[in-house]
N, C-alpha and C positions, 0 to 999 in steps of 0.2 A: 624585499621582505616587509611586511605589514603588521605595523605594532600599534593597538591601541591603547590609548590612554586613559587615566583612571574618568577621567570626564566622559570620556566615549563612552569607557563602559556602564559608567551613570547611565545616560544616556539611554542606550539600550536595555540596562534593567529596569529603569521608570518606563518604556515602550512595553515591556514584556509584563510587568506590573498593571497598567493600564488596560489594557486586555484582557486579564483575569479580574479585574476588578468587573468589568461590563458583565462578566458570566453571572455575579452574583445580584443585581436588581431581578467522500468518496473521494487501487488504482485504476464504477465502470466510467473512461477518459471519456469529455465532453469530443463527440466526431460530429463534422456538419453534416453524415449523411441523414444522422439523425431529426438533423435539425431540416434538410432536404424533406424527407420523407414525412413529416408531420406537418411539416409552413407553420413549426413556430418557431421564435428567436432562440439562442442557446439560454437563455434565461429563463425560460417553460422548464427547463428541465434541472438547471444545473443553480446553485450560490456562487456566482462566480466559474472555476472549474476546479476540480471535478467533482463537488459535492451536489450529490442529490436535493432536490427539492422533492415532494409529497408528487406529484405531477412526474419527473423523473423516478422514481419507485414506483410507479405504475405503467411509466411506459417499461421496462425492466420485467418489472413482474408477468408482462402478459406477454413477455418471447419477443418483444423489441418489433412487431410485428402492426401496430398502431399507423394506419395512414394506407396500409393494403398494397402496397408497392413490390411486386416483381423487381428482382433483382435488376438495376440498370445501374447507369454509368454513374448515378446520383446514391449510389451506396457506398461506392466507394469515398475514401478520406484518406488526408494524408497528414502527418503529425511531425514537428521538429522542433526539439528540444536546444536554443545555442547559447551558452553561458559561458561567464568567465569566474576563475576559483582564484581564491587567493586565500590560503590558510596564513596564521599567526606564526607562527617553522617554519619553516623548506623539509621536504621531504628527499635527505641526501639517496641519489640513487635517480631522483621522480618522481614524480606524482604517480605515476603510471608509466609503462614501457612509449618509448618516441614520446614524451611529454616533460618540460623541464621540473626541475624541485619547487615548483613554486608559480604564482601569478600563471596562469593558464588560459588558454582560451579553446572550445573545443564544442565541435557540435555533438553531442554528447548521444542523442537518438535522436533517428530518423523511424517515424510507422508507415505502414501502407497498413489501412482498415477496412473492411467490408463491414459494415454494419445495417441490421434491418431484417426484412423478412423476406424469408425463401421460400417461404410457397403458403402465401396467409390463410385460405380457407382448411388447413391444416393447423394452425398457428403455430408453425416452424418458422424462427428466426434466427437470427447469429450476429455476433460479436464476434471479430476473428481480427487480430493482430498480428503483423509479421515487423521485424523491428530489424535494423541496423545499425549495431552497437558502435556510436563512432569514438570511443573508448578502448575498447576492448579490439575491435575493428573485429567485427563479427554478427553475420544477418543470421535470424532464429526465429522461431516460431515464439510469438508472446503470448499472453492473455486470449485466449477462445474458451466463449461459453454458446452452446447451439441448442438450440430448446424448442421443445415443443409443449406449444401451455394447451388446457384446457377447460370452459367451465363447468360449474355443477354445484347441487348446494348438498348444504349437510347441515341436519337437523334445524331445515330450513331457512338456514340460513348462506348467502352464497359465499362459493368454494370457489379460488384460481387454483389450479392444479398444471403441474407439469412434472418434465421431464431433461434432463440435461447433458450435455456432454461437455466435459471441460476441462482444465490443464494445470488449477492450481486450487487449493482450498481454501474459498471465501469469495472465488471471484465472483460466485454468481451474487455475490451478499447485497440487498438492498440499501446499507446504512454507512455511511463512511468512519466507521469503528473495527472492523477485523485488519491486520496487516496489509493483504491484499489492496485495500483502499484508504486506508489509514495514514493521515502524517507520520512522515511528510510528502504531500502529492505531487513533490522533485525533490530529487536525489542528486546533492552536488555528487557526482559516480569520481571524482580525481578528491572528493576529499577520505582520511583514514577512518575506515569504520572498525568498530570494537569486537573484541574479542570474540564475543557469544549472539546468538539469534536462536528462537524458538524453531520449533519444526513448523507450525503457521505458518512462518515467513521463510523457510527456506526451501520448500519442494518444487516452488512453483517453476512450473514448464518442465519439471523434470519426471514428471507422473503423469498420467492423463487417468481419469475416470468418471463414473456414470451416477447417477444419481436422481430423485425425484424431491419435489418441495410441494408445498403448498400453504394458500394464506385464507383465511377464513374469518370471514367480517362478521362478526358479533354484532357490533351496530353499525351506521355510517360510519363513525370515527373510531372503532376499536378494531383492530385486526391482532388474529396471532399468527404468525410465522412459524414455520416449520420444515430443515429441511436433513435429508441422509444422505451421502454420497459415498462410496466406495473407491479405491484409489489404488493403483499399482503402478511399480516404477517403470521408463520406457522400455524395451530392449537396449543395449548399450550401441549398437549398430544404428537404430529409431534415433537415440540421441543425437548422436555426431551428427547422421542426415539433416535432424533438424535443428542442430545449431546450438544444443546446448548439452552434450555429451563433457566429459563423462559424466554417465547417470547416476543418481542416488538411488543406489541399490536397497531397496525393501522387499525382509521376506515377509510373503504372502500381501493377504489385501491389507489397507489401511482405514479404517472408517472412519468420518467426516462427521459430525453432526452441528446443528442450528436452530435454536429455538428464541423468539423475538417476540414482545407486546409492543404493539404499537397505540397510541392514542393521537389523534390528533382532532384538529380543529381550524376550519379557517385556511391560512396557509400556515398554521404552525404544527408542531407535534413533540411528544415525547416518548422514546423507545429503551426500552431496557431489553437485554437478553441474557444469553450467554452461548459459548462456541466451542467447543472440542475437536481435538485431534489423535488418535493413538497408530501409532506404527510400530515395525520393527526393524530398523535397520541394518545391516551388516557394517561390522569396523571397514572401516579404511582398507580397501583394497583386494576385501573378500565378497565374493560374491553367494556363496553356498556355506551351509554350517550352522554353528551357532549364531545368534543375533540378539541387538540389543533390544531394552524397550522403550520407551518417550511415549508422556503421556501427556495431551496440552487440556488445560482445563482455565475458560477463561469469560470474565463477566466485561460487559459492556451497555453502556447508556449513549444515548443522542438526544439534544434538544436543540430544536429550531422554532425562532420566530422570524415569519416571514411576511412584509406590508411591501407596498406600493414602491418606497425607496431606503427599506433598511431589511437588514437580513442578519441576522444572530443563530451563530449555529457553536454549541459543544458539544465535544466529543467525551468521551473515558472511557480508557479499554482496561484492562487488565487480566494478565496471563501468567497460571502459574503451569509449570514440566516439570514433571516429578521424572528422572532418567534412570533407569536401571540398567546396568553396565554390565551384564551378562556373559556378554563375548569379550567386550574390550577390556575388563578388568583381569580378567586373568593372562591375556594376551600382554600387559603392561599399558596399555593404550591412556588408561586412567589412573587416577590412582585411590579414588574410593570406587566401592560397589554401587554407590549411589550419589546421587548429586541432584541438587535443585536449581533451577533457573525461573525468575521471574522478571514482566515487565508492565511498567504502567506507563500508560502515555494519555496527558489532558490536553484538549486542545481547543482554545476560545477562536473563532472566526466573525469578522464585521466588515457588512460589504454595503458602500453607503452607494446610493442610486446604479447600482448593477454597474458601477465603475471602479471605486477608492474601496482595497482591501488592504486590513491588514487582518496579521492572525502570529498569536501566540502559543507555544507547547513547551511543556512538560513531560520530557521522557527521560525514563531509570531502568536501569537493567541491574538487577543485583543475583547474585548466587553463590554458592559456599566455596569456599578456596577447593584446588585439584590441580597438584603441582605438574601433571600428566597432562588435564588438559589446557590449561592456562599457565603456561613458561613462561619465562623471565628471554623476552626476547628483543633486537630494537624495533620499536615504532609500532609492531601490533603484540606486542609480548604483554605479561604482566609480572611486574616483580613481587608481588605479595600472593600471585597464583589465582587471584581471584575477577569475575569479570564486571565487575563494578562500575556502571556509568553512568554518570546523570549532566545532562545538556538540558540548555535554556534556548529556544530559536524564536527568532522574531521575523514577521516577513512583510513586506508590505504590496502589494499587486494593484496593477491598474490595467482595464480590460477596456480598451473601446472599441470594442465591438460586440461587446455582450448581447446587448439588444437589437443586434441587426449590423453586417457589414458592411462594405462598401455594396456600391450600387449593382458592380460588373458581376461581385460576387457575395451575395448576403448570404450566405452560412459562414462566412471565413470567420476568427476568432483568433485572438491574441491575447496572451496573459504575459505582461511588461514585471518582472519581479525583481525583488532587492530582499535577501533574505541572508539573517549573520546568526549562527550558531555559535553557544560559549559551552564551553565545558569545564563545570568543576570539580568533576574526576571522571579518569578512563581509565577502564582496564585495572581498578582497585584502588588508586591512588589519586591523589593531586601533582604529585611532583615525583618524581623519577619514577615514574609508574611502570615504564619498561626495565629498570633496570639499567640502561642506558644513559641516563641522564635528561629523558623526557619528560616535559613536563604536561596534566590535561590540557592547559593554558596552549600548549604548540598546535594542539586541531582544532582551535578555535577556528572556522570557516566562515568567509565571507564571501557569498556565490551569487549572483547577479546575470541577467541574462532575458531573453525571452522565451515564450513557448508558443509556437504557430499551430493555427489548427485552422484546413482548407481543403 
């Protein structure tokens, strides 16, 4: 068991301090086939990984299709996540099923990616994910966006336009601010997550649908964004097949929208938008009937400055769901008709010579007590019924290979990370927050590890 001390925790909060101080003077994942197909370094595209650069939002935006490459052996990529977890508790029971309470080690995901373009004088390309949950112990279909762009101008000025197909809302998003891509770009998966999540971040892979975007250059440096997508949940048979059954059942379609100003300059930029989601879900275990409603309404900014050997990137998202409980309140499922969920998360990023990263965030999940869906339970319960979280994370990364990998294989890519989350409140409280005798202090996480990419 792993206890830090008040020095430690100094420590760590003067890191996480320093970091936001520097603000004030992207999950599409860095793959070498990308870097393959273009002959530039992973640092043409990405801050480190997997945050876009100005350069990476453009290879994105025109269908991943950039370099004219027929699908070959050089699209394909292969991704592995191997880390070790050590929370502040033991988690009696396990971290997870075959995993002990505590100090863990586990290759947590394995990807096989095809990435690039399928048929360019068309400009059809794809991103396509297929993952290996060594967690869960379970292979599934990930992250696929497949597109076909095109140009054209409008009111003479020039227009990328396309078209999409893809499996989660926000993946196709250019800017590392929606869920999808948003800190944090690893997920210790063996530490305890909190009670609530937006519907942003919880469909993915379990929807697929169709949608068109487009970006439209005002001047060299001003683009607007714009994009609609349409979404409906798998078949429940679809699911299981591919590995992430049971389905979240939504009636009818669910619309997508994305609207984004970009400025930028140089290698730098600033982007403001905002992002929505509305569905209808069925409660728990119905699949026909009445249903509920969720409605995601959410603003977000990006700023980067990017030179020769420094790189400054912020993030801030913020999302509010408004949930109307149509089916499940009368069912008992809830116990207001209505309920609110919000989250904000800030994230400062500094990568000094495309090697030494660190990066600090700020994320809070707050929403109104609902003794229905937030119980008094151990370890993920809440004893005041409410889903209340705010964590402080600090991480630190070293990539040497950013710029070019070894000789036999220069796309390959490595991110070396040390990354310690504090939490001072989960699940509505500080201290016996489940009801149990838990405290936010026991999911304090300290996760440490590598992430390969080759």
């Amino acid at each position: 068991m792993i206890h830090y001390s008040k020095y430690q925790r100094h420590i760590l909060g003067l890191a996480l301090f320093g970091g936001l101080t520097l603000a004030h003077p992207m999950r599409a994942y860095a793959i070498p086939s990308f870097a393959a197909q273009t002959g530039e370094p992973c640092s043409a595209c990405h801050i480190g990984f997997p945050q876009l650069t100005a350069f990476g939002r453009e290879f994105k935006l025109q269908g991943y299709v950039a370099g004219g490459m027929f699908p070959q052996i050089k699209n394909l990529a292969v991704m592995s996540q191997i880390g070790y977890t050590a929370l502040h508790s033991k988690v009696p029971g396990g971290l997870a099923p075959d995993y002990p309470s505590n100090n863990a080690y586990s290759i947590q995901q394995t990807s096989l990616f095809f990435g690039g373009a399928l048929y360019e004088p068309l400009g059809l390309g794809a991103f396509i994910q297929t993952t290996y949950d060594g967690v869960a112990h379970q292979l599934h279909w990930d992250n696929t966006d497949i597109r076909m762009t095109r140009t054209a101008s409008l009111f003479d000025k020039p227009l990328f336009y396309g078209f999409t197909f893809n499996n989660n809302p926000g993946v196709t998003d250019l800017w590392n601010t929606p869920p999808s891509w948003g800190y944090p770009f690893i997920t210790a998966e063996l530490g305890v997550g909190s009670a609530a999540s937006v519907q942003l971040s919880s469909l993915a892979q379990s929807v697929s649908g169709i949608g068109t975007y487009g970006a439209l250059n005002l001047t060299p440096g001003d683009m607007i964004y714009a994009e609609a997508d349409i979404y409906k949940s798998l078949p429940n048979r679809t699911a299981y097949a591919l590995g992430v059954g049971p389905a979240s059942v939504l009636d009818g379609s669910a619309p997508y929208w994305r609207l984004a100003y970009q400025h930028s300059w140089a290698g730098s930029s600033v982007e403001i938008g905002t992002i929505g989601l509305l569905d209808h879900p069925y409660p728990s275990g119905f699949t026909h009937g009445p249903s509920d409603e969720l409605l995601d309404v959410g603003l977000d900014s990006q700023i980067q400055w990017i030179n020769a050997n420094h790189a400054l990137s912020f993030q801030a998202a913020y999302i509010h769901e408004h949930q109307h409980w149509s089916a499940s309140y009368p069912l008992g499922l809830t116990a207001n008709p209505n309920d609110t969920l919000d989250t904000l998360t800030l994230t400062v990023s500094y990568l000094l010579h495309q090697k030494y990263g660190v990066t600090g965030t700020y994320n809070q999940i707050s929403g109104n007590a609902d003794q229905a869906l937030y119980a008094a339970s151990p370890i993920g319960g809440s004893a005041n019924n409410k889903p209340n979280t705010t964590s402080y994370t600090t991480e630190l990364d070293y990539y040497p290979f950013n710029t070019g990998g070894p000789k036999f294989f220069p796309w390959a890519n490595a991110k070396f990370f040390v990354e310690n989350t504090i939490y001072t409140q989960f699940n509505g409280l500080a201290r016996n927050y489940d009801g149990s005798g838990r405290s936010a202090q026991g999911n304090d996480v300290l996760f440490t590890g590598i992430w390969l990419a080759f």
